[in-house]
N, CA, C and O atoms as CSV, one atom per row, in Angstrom:
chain,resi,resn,atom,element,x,y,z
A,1,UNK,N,N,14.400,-6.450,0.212
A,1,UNK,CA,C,14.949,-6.169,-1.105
A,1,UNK,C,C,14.879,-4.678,-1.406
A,1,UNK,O,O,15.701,-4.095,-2.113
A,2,UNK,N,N,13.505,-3.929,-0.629
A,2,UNK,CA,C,13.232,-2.511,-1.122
A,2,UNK,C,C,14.292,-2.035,-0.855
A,2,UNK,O,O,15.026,-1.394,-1.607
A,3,UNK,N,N,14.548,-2.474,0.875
A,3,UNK,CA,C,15.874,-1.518,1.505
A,3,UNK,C,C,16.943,-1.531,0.753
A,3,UNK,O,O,17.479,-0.459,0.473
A,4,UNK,N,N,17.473,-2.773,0.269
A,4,UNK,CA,C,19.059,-3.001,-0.374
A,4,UNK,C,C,18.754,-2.028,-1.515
A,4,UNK,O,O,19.354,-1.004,-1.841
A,5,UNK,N,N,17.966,-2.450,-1.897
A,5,UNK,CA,C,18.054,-1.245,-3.506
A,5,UNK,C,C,18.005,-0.160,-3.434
A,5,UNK,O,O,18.356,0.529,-4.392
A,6,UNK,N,N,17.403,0.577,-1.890
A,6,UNK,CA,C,17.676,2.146,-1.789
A,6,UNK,C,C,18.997,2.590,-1.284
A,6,UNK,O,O,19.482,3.696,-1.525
A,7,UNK,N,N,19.479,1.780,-0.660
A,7,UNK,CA,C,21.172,1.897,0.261
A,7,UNK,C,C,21.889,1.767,-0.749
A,7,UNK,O,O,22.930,2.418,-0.664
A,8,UNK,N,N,21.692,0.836,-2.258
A,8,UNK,CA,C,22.879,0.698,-3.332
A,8,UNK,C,C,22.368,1.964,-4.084
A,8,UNK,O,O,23.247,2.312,-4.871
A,9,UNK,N,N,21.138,2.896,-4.150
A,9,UNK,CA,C,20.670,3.772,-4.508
A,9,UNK,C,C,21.558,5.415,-3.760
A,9,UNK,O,O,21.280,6.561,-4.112
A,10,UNK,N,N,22.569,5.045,-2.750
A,10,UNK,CA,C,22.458,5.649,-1.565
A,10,UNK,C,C,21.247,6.620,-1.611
A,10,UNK,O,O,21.254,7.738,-2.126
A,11,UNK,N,N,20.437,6.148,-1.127
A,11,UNK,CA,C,18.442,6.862,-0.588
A,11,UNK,C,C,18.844,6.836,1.235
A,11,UNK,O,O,18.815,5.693,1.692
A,12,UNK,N,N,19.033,7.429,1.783
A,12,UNK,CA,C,18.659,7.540,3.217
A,12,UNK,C,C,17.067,6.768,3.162
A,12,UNK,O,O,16.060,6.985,2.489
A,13,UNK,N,N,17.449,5.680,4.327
A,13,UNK,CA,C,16.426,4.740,4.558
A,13,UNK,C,C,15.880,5.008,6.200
A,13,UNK,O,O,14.987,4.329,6.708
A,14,UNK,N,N,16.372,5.775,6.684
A,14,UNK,CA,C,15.805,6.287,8.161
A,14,UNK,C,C,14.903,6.378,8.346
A,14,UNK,O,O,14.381,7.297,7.714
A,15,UNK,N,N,13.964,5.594,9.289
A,15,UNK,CA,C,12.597,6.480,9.797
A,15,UNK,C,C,11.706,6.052,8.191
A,15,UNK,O,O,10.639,6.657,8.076
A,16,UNK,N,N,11.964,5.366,7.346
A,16,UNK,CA,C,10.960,5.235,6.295
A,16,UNK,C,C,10.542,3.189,7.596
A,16,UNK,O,O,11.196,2.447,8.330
A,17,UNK,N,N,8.997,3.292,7.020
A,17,UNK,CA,C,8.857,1.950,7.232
A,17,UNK,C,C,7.446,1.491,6.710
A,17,UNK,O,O,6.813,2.491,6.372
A,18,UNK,N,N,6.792,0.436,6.542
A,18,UNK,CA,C,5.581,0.082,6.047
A,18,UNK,C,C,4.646,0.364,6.816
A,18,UNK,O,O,4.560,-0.136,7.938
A,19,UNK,N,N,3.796,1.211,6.335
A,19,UNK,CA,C,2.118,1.366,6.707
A,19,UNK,C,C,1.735,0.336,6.895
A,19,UNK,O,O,1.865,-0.725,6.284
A,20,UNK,N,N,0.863,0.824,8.424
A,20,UNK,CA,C,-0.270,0.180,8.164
A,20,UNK,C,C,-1.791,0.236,7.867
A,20,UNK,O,O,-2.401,1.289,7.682
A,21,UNK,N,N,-2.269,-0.837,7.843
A,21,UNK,CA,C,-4.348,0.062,7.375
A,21,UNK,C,C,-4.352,0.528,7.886
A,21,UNK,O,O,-4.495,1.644,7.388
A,22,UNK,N,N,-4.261,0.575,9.139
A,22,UNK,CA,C,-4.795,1.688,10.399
A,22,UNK,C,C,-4.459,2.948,9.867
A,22,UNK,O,O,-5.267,3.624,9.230
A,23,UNK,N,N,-3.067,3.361,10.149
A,23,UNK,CA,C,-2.776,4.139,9.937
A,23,UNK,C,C,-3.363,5.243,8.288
A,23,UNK,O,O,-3.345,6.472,8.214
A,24,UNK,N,N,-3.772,4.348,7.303
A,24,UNK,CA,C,-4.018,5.202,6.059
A,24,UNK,C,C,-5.505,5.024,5.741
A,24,UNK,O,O,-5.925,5.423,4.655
A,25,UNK,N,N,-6.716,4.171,7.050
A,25,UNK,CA,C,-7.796,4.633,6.784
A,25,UNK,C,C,-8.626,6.069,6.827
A,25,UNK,O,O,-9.729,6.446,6.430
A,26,UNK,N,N,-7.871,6.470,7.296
A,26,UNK,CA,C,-8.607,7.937,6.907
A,26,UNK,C,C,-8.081,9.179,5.948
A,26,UNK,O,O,-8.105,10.400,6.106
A,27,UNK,N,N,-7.680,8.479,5.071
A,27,UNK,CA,C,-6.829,8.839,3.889
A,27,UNK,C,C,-8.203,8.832,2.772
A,27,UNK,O,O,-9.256,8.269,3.073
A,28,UNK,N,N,-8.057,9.338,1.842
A,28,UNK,CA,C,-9.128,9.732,0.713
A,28,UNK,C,C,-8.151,9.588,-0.334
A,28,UNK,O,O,-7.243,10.410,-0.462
A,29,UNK,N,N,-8.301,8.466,-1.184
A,29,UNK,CA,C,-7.370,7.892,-2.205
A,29,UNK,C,C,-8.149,8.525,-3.562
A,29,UNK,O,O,-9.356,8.745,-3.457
A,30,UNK,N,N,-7.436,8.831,-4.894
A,30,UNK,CA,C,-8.472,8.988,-5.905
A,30,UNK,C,C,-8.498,7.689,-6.812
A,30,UNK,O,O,-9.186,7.551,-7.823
A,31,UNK,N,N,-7.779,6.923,-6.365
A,31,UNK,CA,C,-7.368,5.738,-7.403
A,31,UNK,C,C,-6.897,4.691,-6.230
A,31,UNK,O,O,-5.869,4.796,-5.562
A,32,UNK,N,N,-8.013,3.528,-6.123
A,32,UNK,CA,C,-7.605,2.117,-5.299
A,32,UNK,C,C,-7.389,1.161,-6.467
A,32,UNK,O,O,-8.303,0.766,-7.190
A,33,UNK,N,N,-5.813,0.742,-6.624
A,33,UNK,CA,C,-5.870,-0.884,-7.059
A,33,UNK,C,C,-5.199,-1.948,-6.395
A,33,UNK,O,O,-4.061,-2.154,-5.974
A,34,UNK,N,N,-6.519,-2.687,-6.454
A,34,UNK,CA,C,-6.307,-3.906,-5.585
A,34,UNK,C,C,-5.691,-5.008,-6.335
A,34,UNK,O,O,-5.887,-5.085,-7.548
A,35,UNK,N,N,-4.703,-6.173,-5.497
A,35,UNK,CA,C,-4.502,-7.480,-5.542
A,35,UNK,C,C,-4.560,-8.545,-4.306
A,35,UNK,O,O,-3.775,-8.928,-3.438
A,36,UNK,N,N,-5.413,-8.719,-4.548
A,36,UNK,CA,C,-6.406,-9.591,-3.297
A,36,UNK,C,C,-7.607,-10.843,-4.216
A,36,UNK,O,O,-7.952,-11.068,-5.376
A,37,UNK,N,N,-7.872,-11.343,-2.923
A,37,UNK,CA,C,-8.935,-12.927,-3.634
A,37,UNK,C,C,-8.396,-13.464,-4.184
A,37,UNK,O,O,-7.302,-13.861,-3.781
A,38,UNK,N,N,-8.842,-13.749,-5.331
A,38,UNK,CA,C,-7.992,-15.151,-5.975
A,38,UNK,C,C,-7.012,-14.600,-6.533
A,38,UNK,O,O,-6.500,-15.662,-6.885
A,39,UNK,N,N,-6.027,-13.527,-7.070
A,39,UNK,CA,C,-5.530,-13.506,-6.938
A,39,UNK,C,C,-3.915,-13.685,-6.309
A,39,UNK,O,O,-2.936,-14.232,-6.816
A,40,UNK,N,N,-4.041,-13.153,-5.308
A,40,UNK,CA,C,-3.007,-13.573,-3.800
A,40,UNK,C,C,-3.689,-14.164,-3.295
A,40,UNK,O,O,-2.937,-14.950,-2.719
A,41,UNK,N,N,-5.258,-14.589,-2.870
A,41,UNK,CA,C,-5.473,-15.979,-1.407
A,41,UNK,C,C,-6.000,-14.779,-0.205
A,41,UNK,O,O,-6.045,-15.150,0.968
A,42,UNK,N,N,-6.403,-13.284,-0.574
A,42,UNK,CA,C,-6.733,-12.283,0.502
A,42,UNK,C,C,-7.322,-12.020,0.043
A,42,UNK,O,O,-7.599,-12.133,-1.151
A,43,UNK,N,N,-7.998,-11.275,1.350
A,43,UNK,CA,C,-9.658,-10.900,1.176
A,43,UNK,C,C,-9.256,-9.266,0.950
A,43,UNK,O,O,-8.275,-8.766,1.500
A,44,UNK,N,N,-9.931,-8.709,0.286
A,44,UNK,CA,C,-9.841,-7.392,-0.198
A,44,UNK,C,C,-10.146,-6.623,0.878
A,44,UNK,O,O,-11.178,-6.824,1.519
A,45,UNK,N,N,-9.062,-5.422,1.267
A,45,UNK,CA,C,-9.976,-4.361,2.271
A,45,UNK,C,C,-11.217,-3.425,1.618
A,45,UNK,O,O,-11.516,-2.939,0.527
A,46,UNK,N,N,-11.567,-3.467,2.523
A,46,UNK,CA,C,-12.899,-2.378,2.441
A,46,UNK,C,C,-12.663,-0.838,2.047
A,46,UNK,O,O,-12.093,-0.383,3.038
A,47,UNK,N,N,-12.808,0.199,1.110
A,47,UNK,CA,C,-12.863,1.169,1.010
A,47,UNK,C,C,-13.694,2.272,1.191
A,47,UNK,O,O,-14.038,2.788,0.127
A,48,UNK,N,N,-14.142,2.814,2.236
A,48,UNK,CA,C,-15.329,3.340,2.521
A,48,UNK,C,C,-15.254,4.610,1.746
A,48,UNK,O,O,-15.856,5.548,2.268
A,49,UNK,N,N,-14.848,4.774,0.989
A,49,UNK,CA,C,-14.259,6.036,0.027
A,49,UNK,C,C,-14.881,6.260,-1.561
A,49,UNK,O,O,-14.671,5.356,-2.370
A,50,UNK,N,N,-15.445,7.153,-1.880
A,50,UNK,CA,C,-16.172,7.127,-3.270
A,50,UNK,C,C,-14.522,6.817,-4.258
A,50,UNK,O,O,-14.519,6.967,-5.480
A,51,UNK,N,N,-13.929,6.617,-3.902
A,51,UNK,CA,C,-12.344,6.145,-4.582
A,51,UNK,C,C,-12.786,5.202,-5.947
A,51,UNK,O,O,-13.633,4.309,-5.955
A,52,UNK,N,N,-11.928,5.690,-7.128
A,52,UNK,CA,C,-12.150,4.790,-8.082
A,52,UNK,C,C,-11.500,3.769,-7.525
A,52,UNK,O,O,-10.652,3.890,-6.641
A,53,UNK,N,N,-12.077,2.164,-8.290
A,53,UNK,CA,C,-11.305,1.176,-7.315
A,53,UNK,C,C,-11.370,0.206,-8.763
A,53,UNK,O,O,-12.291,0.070,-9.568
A,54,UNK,N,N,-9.719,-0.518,-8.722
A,54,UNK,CA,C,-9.551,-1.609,-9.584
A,54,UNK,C,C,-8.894,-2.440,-9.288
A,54,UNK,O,O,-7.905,-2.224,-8.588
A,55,UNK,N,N,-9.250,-3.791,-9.760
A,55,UNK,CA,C,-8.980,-5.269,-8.983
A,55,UNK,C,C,-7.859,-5.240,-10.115
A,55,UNK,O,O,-7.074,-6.181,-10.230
């Protein structure tokens, strides 16, 4: 759906694609909000980061 709405946006969609954890654990966030646990049914990732963090 993201894509269609950037192509009717004309947004050049090249070379964009979804992260993964891997890729953005060593990232230093100043602001984590989560939707995980009961929420969605997932277990929350881990933030090893003094990061403010909100469920």
């Amino acid at each position: 759906m993201i894509l269609k709405l950037l192509k009717g946006q004309a947004i050049p969609i090249d070379g964009l694609y979804s992260e993964s954890w891997d890729e953005l654990k060593h990232i230093s966030f100043d602001l984590v909000i989560t939707v995980c646990d009961d929420v969605a049914g997932e277990s929350c990732r881990i933030f090893p980061t003094s990061s403010l963090k909100i469920h």
